[in-house]
VORODO-632415 format. One record per residue (C-alpha): x, y, z; residue number from 1; residue in three letters. Coordinates in Angstrom, 1 decimal. Example, Ala and Ser with C-alpha at 12.3 -4.5 7.8 and 13.67 -1.06 7.14 Angstrom:
# residues 2
@px:12.3 py:-4.5 pz:7.8 seq:1 type:ALA .
@px:13.7 py:-1.1 pz:7.1 seq:2 type:SER .
END
This chain:
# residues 309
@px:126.0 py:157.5 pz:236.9 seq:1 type:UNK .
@px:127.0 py:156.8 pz:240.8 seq:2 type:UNK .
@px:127.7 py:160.2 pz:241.5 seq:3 type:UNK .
@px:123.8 py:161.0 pz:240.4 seq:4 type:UNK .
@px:122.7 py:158.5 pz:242.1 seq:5 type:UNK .
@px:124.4 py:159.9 pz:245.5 seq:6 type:UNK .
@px:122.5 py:162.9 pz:244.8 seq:7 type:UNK .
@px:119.4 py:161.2 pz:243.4 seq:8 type:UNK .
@px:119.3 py:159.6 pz:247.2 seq:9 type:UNK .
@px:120.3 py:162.6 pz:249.2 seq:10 type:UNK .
@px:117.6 py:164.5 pz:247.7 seq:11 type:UNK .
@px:115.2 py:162.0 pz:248.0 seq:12 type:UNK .
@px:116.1 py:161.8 pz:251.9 seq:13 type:UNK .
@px:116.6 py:165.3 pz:252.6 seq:14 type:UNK .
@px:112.9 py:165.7 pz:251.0 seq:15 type:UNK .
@px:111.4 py:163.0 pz:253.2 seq:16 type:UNK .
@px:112.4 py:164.1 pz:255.9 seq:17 type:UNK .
@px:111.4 py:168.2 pz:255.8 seq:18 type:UNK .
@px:108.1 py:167.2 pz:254.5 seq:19 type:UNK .
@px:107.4 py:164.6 pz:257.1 seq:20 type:UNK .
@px:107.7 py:167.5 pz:259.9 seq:21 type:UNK .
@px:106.0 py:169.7 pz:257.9 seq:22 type:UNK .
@px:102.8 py:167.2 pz:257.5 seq:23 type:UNK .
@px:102.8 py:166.6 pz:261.0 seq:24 type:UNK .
@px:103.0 py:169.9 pz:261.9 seq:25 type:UNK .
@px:100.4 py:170.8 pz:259.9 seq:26 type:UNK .
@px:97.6 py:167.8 pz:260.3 seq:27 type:UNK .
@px:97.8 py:168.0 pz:264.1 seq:28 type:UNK .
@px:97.2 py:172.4 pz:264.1 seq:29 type:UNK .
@px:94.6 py:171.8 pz:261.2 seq:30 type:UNK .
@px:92.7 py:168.9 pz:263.4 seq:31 type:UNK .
@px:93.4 py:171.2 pz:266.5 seq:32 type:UNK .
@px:92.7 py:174.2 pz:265.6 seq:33 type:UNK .
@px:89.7 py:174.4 pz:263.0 seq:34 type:UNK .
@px:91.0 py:174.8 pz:259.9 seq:35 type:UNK .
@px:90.4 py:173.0 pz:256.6 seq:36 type:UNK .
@px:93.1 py:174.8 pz:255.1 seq:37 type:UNK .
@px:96.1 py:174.0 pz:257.3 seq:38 type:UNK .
@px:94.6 py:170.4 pz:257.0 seq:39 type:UNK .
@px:94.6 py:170.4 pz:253.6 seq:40 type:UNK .
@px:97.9 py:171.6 pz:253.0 seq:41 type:UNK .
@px:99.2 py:168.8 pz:255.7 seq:42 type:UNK .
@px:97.9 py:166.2 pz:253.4 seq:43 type:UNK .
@px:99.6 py:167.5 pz:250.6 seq:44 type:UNK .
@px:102.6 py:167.8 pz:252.4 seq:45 type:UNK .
@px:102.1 py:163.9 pz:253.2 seq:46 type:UNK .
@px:101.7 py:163.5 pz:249.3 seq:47 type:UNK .
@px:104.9 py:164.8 pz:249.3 seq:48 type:UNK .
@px:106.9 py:162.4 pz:251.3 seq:49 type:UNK .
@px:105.2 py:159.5 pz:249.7 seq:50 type:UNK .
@px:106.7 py:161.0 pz:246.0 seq:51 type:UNK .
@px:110.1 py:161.3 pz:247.9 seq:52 type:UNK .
@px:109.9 py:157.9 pz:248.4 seq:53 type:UNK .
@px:109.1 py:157.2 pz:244.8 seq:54 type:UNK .
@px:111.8 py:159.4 pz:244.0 seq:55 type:UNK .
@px:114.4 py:157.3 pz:246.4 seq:56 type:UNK .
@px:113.1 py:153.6 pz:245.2 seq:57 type:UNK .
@px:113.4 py:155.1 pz:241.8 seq:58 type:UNK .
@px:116.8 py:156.0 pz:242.1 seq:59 type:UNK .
@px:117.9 py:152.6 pz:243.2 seq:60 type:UNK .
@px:116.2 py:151.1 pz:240.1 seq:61 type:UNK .
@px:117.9 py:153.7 pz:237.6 seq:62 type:UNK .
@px:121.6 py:152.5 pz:239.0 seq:63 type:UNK .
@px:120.7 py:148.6 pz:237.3 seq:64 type:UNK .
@px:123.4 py:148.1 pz:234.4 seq:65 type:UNK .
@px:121.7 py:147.3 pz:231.4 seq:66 type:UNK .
@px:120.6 py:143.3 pz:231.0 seq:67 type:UNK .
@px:118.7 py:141.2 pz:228.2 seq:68 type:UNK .
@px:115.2 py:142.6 pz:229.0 seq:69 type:UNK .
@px:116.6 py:146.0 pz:229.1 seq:70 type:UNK .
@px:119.2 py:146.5 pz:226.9 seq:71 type:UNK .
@px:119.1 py:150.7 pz:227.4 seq:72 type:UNK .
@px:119.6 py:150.3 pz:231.2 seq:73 type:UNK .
@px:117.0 py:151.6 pz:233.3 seq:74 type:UNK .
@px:116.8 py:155.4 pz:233.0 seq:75 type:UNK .
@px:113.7 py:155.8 pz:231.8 seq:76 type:UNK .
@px:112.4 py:154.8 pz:235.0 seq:77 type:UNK .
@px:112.9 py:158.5 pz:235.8 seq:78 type:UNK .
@px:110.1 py:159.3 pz:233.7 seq:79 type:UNK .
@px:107.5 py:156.4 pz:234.9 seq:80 type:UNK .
@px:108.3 py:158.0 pz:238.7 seq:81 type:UNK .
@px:107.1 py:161.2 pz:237.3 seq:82 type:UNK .
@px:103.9 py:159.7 pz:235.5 seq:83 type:UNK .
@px:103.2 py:158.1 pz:239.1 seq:84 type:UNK .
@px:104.0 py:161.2 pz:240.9 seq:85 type:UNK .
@px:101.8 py:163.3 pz:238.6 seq:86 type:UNK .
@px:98.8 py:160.8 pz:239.4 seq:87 type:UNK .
@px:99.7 py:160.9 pz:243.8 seq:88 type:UNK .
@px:99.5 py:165.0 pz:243.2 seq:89 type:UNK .
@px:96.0 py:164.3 pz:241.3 seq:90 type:UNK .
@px:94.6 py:162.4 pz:243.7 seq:91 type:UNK .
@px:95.4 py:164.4 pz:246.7 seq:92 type:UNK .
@px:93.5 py:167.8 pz:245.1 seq:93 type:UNK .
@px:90.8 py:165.7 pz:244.4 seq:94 type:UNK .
@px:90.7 py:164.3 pz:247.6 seq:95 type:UNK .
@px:90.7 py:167.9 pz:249.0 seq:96 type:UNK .
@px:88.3 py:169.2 pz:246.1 seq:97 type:UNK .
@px:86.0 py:166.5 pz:248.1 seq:98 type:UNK .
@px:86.1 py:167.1 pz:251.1 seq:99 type:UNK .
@px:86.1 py:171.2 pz:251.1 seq:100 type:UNK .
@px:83.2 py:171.2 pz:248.5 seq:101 type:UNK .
@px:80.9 py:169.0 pz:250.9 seq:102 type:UNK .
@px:82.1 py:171.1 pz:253.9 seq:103 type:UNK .
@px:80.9 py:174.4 pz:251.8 seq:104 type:UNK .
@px:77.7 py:172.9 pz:250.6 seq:105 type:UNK .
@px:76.7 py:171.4 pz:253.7 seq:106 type:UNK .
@px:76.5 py:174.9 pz:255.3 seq:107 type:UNK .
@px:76.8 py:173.8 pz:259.1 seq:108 type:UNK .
@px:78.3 py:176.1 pz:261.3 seq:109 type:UNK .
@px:82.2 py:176.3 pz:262.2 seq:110 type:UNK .
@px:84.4 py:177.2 pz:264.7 seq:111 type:UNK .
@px:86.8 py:180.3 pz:263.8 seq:112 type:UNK .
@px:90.3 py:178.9 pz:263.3 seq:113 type:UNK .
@px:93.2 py:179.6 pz:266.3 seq:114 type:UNK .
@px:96.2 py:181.5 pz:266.0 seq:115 type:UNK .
@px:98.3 py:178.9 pz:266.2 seq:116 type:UNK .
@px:97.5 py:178.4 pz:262.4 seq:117 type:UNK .
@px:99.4 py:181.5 pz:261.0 seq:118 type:UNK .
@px:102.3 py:180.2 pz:262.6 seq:119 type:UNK .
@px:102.6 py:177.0 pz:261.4 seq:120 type:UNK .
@px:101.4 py:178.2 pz:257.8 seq:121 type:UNK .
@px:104.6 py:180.8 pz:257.8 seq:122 type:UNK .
@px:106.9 py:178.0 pz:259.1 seq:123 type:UNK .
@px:105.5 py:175.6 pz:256.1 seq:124 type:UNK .
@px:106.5 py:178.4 pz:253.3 seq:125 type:UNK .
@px:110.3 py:178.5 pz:254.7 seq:126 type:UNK .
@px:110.7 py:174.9 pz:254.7 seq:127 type:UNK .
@px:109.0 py:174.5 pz:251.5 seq:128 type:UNK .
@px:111.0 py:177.3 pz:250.0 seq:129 type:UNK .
@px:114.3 py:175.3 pz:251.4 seq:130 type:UNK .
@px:113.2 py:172.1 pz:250.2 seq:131 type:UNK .
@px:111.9 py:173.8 pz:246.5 seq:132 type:UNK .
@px:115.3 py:175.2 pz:246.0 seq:133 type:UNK .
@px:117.7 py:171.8 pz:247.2 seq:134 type:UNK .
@px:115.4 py:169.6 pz:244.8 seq:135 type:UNK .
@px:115.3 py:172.0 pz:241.7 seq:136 type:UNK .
@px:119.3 py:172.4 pz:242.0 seq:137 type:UNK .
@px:119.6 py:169.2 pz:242.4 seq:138 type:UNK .
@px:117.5 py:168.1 pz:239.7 seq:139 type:UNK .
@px:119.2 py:170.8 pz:237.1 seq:140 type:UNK .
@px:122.6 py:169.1 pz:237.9 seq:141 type:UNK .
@px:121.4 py:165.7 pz:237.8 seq:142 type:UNK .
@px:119.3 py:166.4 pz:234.8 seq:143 type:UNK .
@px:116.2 py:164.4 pz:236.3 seq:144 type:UNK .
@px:112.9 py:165.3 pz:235.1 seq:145 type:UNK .
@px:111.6 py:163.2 pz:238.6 seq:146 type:UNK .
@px:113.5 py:165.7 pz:240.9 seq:147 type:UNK .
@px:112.5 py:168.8 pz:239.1 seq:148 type:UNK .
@px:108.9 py:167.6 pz:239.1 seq:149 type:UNK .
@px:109.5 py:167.2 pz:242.6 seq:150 type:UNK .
@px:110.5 py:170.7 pz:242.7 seq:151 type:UNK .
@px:107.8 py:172.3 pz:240.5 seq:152 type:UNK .
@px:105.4 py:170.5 pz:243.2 seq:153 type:UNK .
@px:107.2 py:172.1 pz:246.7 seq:154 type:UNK .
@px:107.3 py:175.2 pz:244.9 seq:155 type:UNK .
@px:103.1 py:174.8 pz:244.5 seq:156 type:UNK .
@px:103.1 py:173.9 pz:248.3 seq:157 type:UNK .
@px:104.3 py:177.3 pz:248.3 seq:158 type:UNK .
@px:101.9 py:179.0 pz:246.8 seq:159 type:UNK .
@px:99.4 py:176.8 pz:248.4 seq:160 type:UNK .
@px:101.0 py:177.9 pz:251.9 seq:161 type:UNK .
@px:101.0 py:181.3 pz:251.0 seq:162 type:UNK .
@px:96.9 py:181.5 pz:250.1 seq:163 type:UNK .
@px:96.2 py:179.1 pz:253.5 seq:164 type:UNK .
@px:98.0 py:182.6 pz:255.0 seq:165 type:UNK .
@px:95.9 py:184.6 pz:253.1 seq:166 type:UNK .
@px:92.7 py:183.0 pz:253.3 seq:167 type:UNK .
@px:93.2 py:182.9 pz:257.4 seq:168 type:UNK .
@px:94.1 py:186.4 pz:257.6 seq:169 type:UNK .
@px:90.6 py:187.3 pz:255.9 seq:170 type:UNK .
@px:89.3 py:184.8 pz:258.0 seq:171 type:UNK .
@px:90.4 py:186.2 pz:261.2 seq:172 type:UNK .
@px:89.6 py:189.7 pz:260.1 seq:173 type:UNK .
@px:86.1 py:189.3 pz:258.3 seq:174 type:UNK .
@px:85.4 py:187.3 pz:261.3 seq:175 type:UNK .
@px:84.0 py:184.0 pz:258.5 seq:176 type:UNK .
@px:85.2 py:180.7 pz:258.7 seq:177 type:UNK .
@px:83.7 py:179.9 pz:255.5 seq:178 type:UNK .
@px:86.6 py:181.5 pz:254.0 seq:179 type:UNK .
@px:89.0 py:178.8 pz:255.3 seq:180 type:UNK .
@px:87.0 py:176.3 pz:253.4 seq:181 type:UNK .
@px:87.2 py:178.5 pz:250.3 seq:182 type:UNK .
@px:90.3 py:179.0 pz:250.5 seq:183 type:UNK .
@px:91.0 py:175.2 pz:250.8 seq:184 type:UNK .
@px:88.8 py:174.5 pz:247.5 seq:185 type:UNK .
@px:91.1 py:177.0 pz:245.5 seq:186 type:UNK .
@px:94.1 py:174.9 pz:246.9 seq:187 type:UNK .
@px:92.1 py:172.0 pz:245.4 seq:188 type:UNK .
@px:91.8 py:172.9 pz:242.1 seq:189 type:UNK .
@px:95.3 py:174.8 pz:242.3 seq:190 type:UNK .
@px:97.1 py:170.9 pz:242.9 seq:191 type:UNK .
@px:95.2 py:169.5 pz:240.4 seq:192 type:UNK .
@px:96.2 py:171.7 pz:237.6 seq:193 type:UNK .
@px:99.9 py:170.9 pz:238.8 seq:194 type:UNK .
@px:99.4 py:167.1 pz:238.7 seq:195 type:UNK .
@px:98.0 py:167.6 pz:235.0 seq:196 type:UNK .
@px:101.0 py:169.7 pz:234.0 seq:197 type:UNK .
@px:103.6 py:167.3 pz:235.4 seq:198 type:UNK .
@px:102.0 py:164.4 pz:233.7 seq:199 type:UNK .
@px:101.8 py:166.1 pz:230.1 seq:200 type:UNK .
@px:106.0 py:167.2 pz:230.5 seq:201 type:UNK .
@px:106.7 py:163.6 pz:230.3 seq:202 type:UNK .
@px:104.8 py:162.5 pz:227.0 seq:203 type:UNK .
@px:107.2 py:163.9 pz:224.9 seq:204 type:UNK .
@px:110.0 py:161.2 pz:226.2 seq:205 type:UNK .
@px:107.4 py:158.2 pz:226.4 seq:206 type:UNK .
@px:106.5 py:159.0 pz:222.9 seq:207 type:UNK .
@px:110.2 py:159.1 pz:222.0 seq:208 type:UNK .
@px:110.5 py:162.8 pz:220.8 seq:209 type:UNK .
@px:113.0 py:165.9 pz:222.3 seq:210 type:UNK .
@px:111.5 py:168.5 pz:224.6 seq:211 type:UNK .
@px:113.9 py:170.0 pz:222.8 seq:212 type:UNK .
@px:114.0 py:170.3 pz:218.9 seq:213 type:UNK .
@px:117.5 py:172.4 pz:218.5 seq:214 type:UNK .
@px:119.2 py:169.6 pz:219.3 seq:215 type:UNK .
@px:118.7 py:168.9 pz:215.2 seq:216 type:UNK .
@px:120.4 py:171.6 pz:214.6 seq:217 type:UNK .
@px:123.2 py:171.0 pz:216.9 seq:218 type:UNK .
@px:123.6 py:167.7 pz:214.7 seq:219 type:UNK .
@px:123.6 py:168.9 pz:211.3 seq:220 type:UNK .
@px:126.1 py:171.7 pz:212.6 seq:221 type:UNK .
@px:128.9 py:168.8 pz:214.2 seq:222 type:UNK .
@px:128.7 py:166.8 pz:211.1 seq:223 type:UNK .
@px:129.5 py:169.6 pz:208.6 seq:224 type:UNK .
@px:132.6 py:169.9 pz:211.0 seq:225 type:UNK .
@px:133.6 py:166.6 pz:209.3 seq:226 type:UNK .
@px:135.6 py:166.6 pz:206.5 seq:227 type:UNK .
@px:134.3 py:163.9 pz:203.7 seq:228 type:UNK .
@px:130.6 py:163.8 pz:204.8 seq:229 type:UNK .
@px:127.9 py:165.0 pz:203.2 seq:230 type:UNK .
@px:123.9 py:165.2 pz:203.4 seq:231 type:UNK .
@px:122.7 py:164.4 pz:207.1 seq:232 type:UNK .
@px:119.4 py:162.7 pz:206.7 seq:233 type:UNK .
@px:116.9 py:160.9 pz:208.6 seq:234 type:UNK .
@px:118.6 py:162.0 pz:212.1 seq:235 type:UNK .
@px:116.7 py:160.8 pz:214.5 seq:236 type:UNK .
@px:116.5 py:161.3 pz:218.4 seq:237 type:UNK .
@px:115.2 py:160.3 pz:221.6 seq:238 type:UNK .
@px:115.4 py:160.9 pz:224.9 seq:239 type:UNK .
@px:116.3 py:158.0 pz:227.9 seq:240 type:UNK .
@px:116.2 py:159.5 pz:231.4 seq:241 type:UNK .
@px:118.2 py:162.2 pz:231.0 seq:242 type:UNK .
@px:120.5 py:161.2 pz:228.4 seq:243 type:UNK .
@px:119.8 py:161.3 pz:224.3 seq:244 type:UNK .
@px:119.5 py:158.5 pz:221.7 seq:245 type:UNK .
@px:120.8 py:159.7 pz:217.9 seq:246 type:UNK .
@px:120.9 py:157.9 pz:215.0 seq:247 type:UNK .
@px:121.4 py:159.2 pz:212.0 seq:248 type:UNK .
@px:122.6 py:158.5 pz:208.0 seq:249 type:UNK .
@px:125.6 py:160.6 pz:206.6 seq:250 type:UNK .
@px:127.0 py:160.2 pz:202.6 seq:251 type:UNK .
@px:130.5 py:159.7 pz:201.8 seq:252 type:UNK .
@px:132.6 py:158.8 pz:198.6 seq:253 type:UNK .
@px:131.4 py:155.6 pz:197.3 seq:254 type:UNK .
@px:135.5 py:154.4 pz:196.9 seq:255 type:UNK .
@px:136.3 py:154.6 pz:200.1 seq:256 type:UNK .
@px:137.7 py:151.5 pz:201.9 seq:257 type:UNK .
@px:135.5 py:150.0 pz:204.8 seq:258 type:UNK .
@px:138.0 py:150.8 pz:207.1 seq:259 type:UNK .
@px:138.0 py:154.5 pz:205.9 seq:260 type:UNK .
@px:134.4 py:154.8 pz:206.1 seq:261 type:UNK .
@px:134.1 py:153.7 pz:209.5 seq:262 type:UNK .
@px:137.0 py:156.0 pz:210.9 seq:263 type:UNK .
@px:134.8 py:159.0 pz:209.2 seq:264 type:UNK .
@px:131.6 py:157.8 pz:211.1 seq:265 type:UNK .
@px:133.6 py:157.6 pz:214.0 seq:266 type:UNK .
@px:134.8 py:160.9 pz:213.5 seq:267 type:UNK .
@px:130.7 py:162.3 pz:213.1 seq:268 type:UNK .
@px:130.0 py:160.1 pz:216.6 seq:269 type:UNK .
@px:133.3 py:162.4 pz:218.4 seq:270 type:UNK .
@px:132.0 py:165.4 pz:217.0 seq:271 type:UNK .
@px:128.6 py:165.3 pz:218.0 seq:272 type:UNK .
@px:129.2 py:164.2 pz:221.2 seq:273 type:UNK .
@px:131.5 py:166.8 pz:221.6 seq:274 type:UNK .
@px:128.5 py:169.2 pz:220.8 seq:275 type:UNK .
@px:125.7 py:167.7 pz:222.7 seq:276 type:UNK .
@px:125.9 py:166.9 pz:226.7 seq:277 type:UNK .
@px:124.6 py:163.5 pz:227.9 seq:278 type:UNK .
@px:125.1 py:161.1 pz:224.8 seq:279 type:UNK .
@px:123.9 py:157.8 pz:225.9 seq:280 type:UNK .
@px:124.9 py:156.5 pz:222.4 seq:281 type:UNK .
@px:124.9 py:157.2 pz:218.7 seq:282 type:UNK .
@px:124.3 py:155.1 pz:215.2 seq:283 type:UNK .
@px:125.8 py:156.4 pz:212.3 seq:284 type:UNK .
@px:124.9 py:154.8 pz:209.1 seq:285 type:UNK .
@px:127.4 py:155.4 pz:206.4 seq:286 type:UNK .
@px:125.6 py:155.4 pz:202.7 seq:287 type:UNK .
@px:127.8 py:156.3 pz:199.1 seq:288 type:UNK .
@px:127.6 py:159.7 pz:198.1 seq:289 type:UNK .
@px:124.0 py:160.4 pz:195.6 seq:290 type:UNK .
@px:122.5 py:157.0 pz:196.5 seq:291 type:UNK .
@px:119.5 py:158.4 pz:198.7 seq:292 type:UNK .
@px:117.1 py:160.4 pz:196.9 seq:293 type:UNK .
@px:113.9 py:159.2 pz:198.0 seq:294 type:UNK .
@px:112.2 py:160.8 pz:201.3 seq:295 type:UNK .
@px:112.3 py:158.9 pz:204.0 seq:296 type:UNK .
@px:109.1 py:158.4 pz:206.3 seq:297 type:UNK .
@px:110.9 py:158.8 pz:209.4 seq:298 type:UNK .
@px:114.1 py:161.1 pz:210.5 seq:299 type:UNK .
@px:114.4 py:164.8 pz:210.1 seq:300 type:UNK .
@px:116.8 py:166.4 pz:207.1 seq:301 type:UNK .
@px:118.3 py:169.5 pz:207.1 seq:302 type:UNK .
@px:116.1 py:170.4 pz:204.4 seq:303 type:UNK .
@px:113.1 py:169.7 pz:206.7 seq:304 type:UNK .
@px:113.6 py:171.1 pz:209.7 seq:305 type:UNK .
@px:114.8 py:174.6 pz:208.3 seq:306 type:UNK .
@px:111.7 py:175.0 pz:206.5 seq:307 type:UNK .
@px:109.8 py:173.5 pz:210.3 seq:308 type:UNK .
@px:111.3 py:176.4 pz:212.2 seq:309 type:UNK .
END
């Protein structure tokens, strides 16, 4: 847990500070030099250091050792960063949706963009292209939904980098500024889309579920590797931060001592853990062999989630 939260921060900082240039960079040549585009994507860029911030206050809060109030620890504070970062992407398209749709509609003349726009646009897809690939490394280490979400969003400032470059080089050679303010509204739309798709990823671990659903399977296959146990049922599991919640109900002979029974559960908790990465912990309910017979309204069987595949 300290060792991700080293890289949790180094991220977070390294991220800061490449976007910050790249927003100031970018909102001074877009103010400069005519073009909605390059001011667009400067503001997004901005969006990005203030959800690199998020990110690094975040990580401080995920190091908390468990209390009273929060007897799972913090980690799920992962996933309420990304459901914040989801809504700073959103507002930022809509922001720009705004402004580049009144600039269309309004049809007053504008001034062709400068040169010095092409520049700045190609030095924002190498540093975003950096910055992308540190975060989404990073975040596949660390196993942080924030820091991939991160990610996902430089590697849009990518794209959206790439079609400011586009949309000026048609706008240079048609000779139409209109185009930059096209091209802006696509860019819009484009970071909207994003924010929508980051903030539907994390329903699935605020709802309690597995993004996923092999893990079952992986379950049912480390308790069969337990001599003495019998029909896994109503396994259960859910995801905090990066790490998994199991709980599940296992049959054993009915004569068995109490000290017997809990050395076999012990041995289905080893077992599964050695199957599955990043156990945060696991509940193993020990029943006599042929007492359960009735479905159960929760949990998944084995029964069940063959036939669900």
């Amino acid at each position: 847990m300290e060792e991700r939260e080293k890289i949790l921060v180094k991220a977070s900082w390294i991220s800061v500070i490449g976007n910050a240039v790249l927003s100031i960079a970018k909102i001074i040549v877009g103010l400069t030099a005519n073009s909605l585009a390059v001011l667009g994507d400067g503001i997004d860029s901005a969006t990005d250091v203030v959800i690199s911030l998020v990110t690094l206050f975040t990580a401080r809060i995920m190091s908390k050792p468990p209390n009273l109030k929060y007897a799972y620890g913090y980690e799920r504070a992962d996933t309420v960063a990304t459901k914040i970062l989801a809504f700073i992407i959103f507002f930022a398209g809509f922001q720009m949706l705004i402004s580049t749709g009144e600039s269309i509609l309004s049809g007053d003349a504008r001034e062709m963009p400068t040169y010095i726009t092409i520049v700045v646009t190609v030095f924002s897809i190498v540093g975003k292209l950096l910055l992308a690939w540190y975060q989404f490394r990073q975040g596949k280490k660390t196993n942080s939904s924030m820091l991939i979400a991160n990610a996902k969003n430089l590697r849009n400032d990518v794209l959206i980098s790439a079609g400011v470059l586009l949309g000026l080089a048609f706008t240079f050679i048609l000779n139409l500024p209109l185009l930059d303010s096209i091209t802006g509204l696509l860019i819009s739309i484009y970071i909207i889309k994003s924010a929508i798709d980051i903030f539907m990823e994390t329903n699935v671990e605020l709802m309690d579920g597995v993004k996923d659903p092999s893990i079952y399977e992986k379950i049912f296959e480390a308790v069969e590797k337990v001599p003495g146990t019998s029909n896994p049922h109503r396994v259960r599991s859910r995801q905090i931060g990066n790490m998994y919640m199991i709980g599940l109900d296992v049959e054993v002979n009915g004569n068995l001592t109490l000290k017997e029974a809990h050395e076999i559960a012990q041995q289905v908790e080893n077992s599964i853990k050695a199957s599955i990465d990043n156990v945060y912990d696991i509940v193993v309910h020990i029943e006599p062999e042929g007492v359960h017979h009735s479905k159960e309204e929760f949990g998944v069987n084995k029964e069940t989630f063959i036939n669900s595949k």
